[in-house]
C-alpha positions, 0 to 999 in steps of 0.5 A: 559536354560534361561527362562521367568516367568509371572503370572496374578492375577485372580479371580473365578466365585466365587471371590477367588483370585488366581495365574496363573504361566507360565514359557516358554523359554526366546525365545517363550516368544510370544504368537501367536494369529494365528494357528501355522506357522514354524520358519522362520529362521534356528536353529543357528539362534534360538540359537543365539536369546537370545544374539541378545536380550540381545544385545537389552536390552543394547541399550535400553537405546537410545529408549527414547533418552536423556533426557527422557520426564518428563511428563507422556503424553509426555514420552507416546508420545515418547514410541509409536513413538519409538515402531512404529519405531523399528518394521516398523509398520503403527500405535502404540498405549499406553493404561493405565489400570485403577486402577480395572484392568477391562478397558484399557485407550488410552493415546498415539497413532501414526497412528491412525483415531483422534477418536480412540486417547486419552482416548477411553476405551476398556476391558481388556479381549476383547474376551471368549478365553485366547488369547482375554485378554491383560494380556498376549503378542499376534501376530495377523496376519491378523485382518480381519480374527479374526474381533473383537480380537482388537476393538481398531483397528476395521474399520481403515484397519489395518490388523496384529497388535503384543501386548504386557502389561506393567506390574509393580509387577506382576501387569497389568499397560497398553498394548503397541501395534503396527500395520500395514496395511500388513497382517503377518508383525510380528512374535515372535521375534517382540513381544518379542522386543517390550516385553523386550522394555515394561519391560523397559518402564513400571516402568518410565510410572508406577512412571509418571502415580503415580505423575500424578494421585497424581497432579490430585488428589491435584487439584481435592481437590482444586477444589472441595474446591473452587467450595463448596465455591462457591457454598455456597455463593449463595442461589440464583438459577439462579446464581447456575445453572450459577455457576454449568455450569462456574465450569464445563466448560472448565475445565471439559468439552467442553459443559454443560446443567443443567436440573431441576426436580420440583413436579415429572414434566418432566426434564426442560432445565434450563441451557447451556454453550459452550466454544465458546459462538457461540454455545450456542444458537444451543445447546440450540436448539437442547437439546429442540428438544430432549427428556431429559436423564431419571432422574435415581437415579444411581451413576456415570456418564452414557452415552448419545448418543442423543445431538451427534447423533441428530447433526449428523442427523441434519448435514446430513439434510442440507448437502443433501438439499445443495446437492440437490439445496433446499439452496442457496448461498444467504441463511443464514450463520448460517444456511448452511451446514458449520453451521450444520457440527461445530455444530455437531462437538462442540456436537460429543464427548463422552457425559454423564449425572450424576444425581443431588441427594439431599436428596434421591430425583433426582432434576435435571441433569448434563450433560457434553459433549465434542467435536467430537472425545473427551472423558471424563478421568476415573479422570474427571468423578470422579471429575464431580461426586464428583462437581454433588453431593455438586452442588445438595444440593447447588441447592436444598438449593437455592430451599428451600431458594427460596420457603421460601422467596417467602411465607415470602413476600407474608406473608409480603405483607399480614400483609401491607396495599394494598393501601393508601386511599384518604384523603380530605384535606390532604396529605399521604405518606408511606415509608417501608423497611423491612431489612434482606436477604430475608425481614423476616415476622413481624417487623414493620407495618403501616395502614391507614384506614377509620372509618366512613365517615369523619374520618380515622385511622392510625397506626404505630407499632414495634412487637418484634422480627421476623418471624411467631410468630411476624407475627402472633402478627402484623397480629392480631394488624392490621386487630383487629385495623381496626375492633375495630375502626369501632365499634366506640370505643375511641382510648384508648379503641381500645388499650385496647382491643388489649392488652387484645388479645395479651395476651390471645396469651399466650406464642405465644404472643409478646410485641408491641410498637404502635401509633394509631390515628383518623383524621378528617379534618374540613372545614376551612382546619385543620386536628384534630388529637386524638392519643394514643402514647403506648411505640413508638417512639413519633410523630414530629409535624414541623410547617411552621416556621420550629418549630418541637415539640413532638405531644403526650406522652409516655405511657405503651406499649402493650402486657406486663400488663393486666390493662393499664391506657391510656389517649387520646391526641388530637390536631389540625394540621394547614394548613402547618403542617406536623406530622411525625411518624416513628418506631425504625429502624429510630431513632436508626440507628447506626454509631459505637457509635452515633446514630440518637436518637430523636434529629437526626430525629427532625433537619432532619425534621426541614429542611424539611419546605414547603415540600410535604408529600412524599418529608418529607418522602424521605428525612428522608430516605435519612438521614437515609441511609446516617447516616452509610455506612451500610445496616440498620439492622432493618426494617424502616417505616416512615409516613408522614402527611401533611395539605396543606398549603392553 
C-alpha cells in the first residue's frame, strides 16, 4: 500500500532535539484544519486517486512551463500564479523560511492587498495547536470561523485557504498557499495536488534561494568594504552624518535620519535623507515633532511605529479639514490634502532604528524606513546592522577628532598674539600659517609688544617639534619674553634668562631658535632697531634702492647650553626701509631637490621696493605657496616692518 512519510525536527522545553515521524496513506496525505466531513466522492473513485496523482506527477513538468525562470523572484512569481490556477483560487501566496526556521518571509503573491506582499514576516507555529504550525499540510474551510489560524490573510475577505510547506531533507524551506473568497473551496485531494506541486518545486526554489542569498552576501562584502572606505576617509562630522545617510539610502532604504547623543542629552536629529529630494523637508518636520526612539543599547534593528503613524495622523487632519471646508482651492499646494497623503505614504512602510554603539556608549541612532507597504529583508537588516556598527565608530572618531582640534586651535590661539599694537612711525604686518590637518599646537610663534612708552618689542621663534610639550615651550617663550622685557633688561639678558627656564623644563624641555629686538622710533622718522638673532633664520634688511642685506648675526640657539655668550646688535632702519623676518618654514620650502634657501627669499624681497608692510608680506607668501605645487609641510610666520618713506 503506498504510503506517505514526513518528519519535523523539534525542540523540548528544555532544547533537546528530537524527531516527530509520521506515516499516513499516500491519499490522506492532507491534514484537515475543520472538523471532519465525508468523502465527497465514492470508493472506486478513492481507489483510483494514486493513479489520477501519479498521472499529475508526470505532467508537472509544464506547471513552470519552458523555459523555467532563472531568477528566484521570478520562478516565485510563476509558482503562485500556476498554483492559483491549478486550484481555481482568488490569491496564492509563497513564503521562505528564514535560516532559524522560527519566521515565514512573503516572497511571491498574486491576489492579495499591496501590503501583505513582499517581505511581511509571519511565525512558523501561528497558533498553540499542531494544526496552527506550517510545518505540516492543512485545509482550512471557512477562516472567519477559525479568526487568526492564517494571519497572513486577516482582513482581506478570504475565507477558506488550503496550505501546504516546502521542504528540502526533511528541512522546512517555505509554505505555498492558496485562497479563495468562497468558504469549503477545498478539500484533501487539493492539498495533496498542491503538496506533490510543493515537492516538486522545493529543491528549484531551495537551490535559487542559495544562489541568491550567496549573490547578496558577495555584495553585502562589498558593500561593507566600500562604505568602511568611505567611512575612513573623513573625520569630519558632518560629512559622516552625510555619508551614513547616501550609503543607506536607496540602497537599503527609502528614507534615513541619523540622530545623535552628546553628554547624556536627549536624542538630536542631526540628519534626514529621502529618495525624493521633495520630502525631505516634510520628514525632517515630522521627526521634529515627534519624540526620539529611546537609545537602547540592544543589538539589531527594532521596530518604530511613530514616523508612519504621525503621517497617517497628519494626513487624516487635513483630509477632514478639507472635508469640512477649513482649506480651499486657493491654499497652498504643498500643504492640501494631496501633500499630506504622499507624505504619508514615503513614510508608511515598515521602519526600524538600529543603535549607534561605539565604545560601550550608545552615541546615536540610525533609522531607516521604507515606503508604505514595504518592508525591510531579514538580509537588509543584517546588512544596516553590520554598516551601523563601522558607522558608530567612524562617527564617534569624527567626534574625538573634532573635540581635539577644537582644544588644539584654541590652545593655538592661546600661544598668538590677540592683536598687534599701533606703532608710531612704523608700519606692521604679520602672516601665520600653521600646517598640518587640524593645525597641531606648537611650531612657530610671533609677538609684538610694547615695553615702556617709546619702545616696543618683537619676536619670532621656531620650538622643535610639535604638540603639548612644544606648546608648553612657546607658551613659556611668549608670555617669559613680554615679562623679562618690561623689567628693563637688555635684549641679551632677556635671552638669557629664557634659556635658564627652558631648561629647568628638564626633559619636558625643547630647543628654540628665536629673534627678538626692541624698536624705538626716533622724531626725524627713523626706527632703531637693537636685536639678538639666537640660531634663526636672519633678518633681511631691503632698502628703497632695492639693496637687500642681512640685519644681524648668527648666534647659539636657546635651549641646548646653560652658559650662552650673546652679543646685542643694533641698527637703524630709514624711512623706506623695510626689515623682514620670517621662520624656517619660509626658507626651507621644497620643490624635490631645490629649496628657496636665504638667497630665494632675498630676490623675492628685493622686488618688493616701494611696497607696504602687508603688500612685503603677501608677496613673500605668494613665492612661498608658488615654489611647489604642495601644501607647506611646516608652519610659516612671516613679519614684516616698514618705516614710511617720508
Amino acid at each position: 500500500m503506498p504510503v506517505y512519510g514526513a518528519h519535523l525536527r523539534v525542540r523540548d522545553s528544555q532544547g533537546v532535539p528530537s524527531t516527530v515521524c509520521l506515516l499516513v496513506r499516500e491519499h490522506e496525505r492532507a491534514v484537515l484544519q475543520s472538523p471532519f466531513r465525508s468523502q465527497h466522492s465514492d470508493s472506486p473513485a478513492a481507489d483510483n486517486h494514486s493513479t489520477d496523482l501519479h498521472g499529475f506527477a508526470r505532467s508537472f513538468d509544464a506547471f513552470i512551463g519552458s523555459p523555467a525562470p532563472d531568477d528566484l523572484d521570478g520562478l516565485l512569481q510563476r509558482t503562485v500564479e500556476r498554483a492559483r490556477d491549478m486550484l481555481d483560487g482568488d490569491a496564492a501566496y509563497l513564503l521562505l523560511a528564514t535560516d532559524d526556521e522560527t519566521e515565514l518571509e512573503v516572497r511571491a503573491s498574486c491576489g492579495l492587498p499591496s501590503g501583505r506582499q513582499r517581505f511581511a514576516r509571519v511565525p512558523v507555529e501561528a497558533g498553540t495547536g499542531r494544526y496552527g504550525s506550517a510545518r505540516l499540510p492543512a485545509v482550512h474551510d471557512d477562516l472567519t470561523a477559525q479568526p487568526g489560524n492564517v494571519p497572513l490573510l486577516t482582513g482581506t475577505g478570504l475565507r477558506s485557504v488550503v496550505t501546504v510547506p516546502l521542504k528540502v531533507e526533511g528541512r522546512l524551506t517555505g509554505s505555498l498557499g492558496v485562497a479563495a473568497q468562497a468558504a469549503d473551496q477545498y478539500r484533501n485531494e487539493d492539498a495533496l495536488r498542491l503538496q506533490f506541486a510543493a515537492d516538486r518545486i522545493a529543491l528549484a526554489v531551495e537551490s535559487a534561494r542559495l544562489t541568491e542569498l550567496e549573490r547578496l552576501r558577495r555584495g553585502s562584502l562589498s558593500f561593507l568594504v566600500e562604505a568602511s572606505d568611505l567611512l575612513a576617509g573623513t573625520l569630519e562630522r558632518d560629512q559622516t552624518l552625510a555619508l551614513m545617510a547616501q550609503m543607506t539610502v536607496p540602497t537599503l532604504a527609502s528614507w534615513c535620519a541619523v540622530y545623535t547623543i552628546t553628554d547624556q542629552s536627549a536624542p538630536e536629529l542631526a540628519f534626514v535623507l529621502h529618495e525624493d529630494e521633495e520630502q525631505i523637508d516634510g520628514l525632517r518636520t515630522l521627526l521634529n515633532r515627534i519624540p526620539p526612539p529611546e537609545p537602547l543599547n540592544l543589538p539589531g534593528a527594532r521596530s518604530w511605529r511613530a514616523p508612519a503613524l504621525a503621517a497617517q495622523e497628519g494626513a487624516m487632519r487635513v483630509s477632514l479639514r478639507s472635508l469640512a471646508g477649513q482649506s480651499t482651492s486657493r491654499s497652498d499646494p504643498g500643504t492640501g490634502p494631496a501633500a499630506a497623503l504622499a507624505a504619508a505614504a514615503a513614510v508608511g512602510g515598515e521602519t526600524v532604528v538600529l543603535p549607534l554603539v561605539a565604545r560601550n556608549r550608545v552615541i546615536g541612532m540610525l533609522t531607516l524606513g521604507k515606503a508604505a507597504d514595504e518592508r525591510f529583508r531579514r538580509e537588509i537588516l543584517e546588512l544596516a546592522e553590520d554598516l551601523s556598527r563601522r558607522a558608530a565608530l567612524a562617527l564617534d572618531n569624527a567626534r574625538l577628532y573634532s573635540e581635539r582640534t577644537a582644544i588644539s586651535r584654541a590652545l593655538q590661539r592661546s600661544l598668538l598674539p590677540p592683536e598687534m599694537p599701533r606703532i608710531p612711525g612704523l608700519e606692521v604686518e604679520v602672516i601665520y600659517r600653521a600646517a598640518g590637518e587640524g593645525n597641531e599646537v606648537g611650531g612657530d610663534f610671533y609677538d609684538v609688544f610694547p615695553i615702556r612708552p617709546g619702545s616696543y618689542g618683537f619676536a619670532i621663534g621656531d620650538v622643535c617639534g610639535t604638540g603639548p610639550e612644544a606648546a608648553a615651550v612657546t607658551g613659556l617663550a611668549r608670555h617669559s619674553l613680554r615679562l623679562l622685557a618690561r623689567e628693563g633688561l637688555s635684549a641679551p639678558e632677556v635671552l638669557k634668562r629664557l634659556n635658564a627656564a627652558i631648561l629647568d623644563e628638564g626633559s619636558r624641555s625643547r630647543f628654540l631658535t628665536l629673534l627678538y629686538g626692541e624698536l624705538t622710533p626716533h622724531q626725524d622718522g627713523s626706527v632703531e632697531v637693537r636685536s639678538v638673532c639666537a640660531g634663526h633664520p636672519l633678518p633681511l634688511r631691503l632698502r628703497p634702492d632695492g639693496t637687500v642685506t642681512a640685519a644681524a648675526e648668527p648666534q647659539p640657539l636657546l635651549g641646548v647650553m646653560e652658559d650662552l655668550e650673546l652679543d646685542e646688535e643694533t641698527f637703524i632702519l630709514d624711512p623706506g626701509d623695510v626689515l623682514l623676518c620670517v621662520t624656517d618654514g619660509v626658507t626651507e620650502r621644497r620643490e624635490g631637490t631645490r629649496m628657496l634657501g636665504d638667497d630665494g627669499l632675498a630676490e623675492v624681497l628685493a622686488g618688493c621696493t616701494g611696497l607696504t608692510a602687508g603688500a612685503v608680506a603677501a608677496r613673500v607668501l605668494r613665492a612661498v605657496e608658488r615654489f611647489a605645487p604642495e601644501p607647506a609641510s611646516d608652519d610659516m610666520a612671516i613679519l614684516a616692518l616698514r618705516v614710511p618713506a617720508r
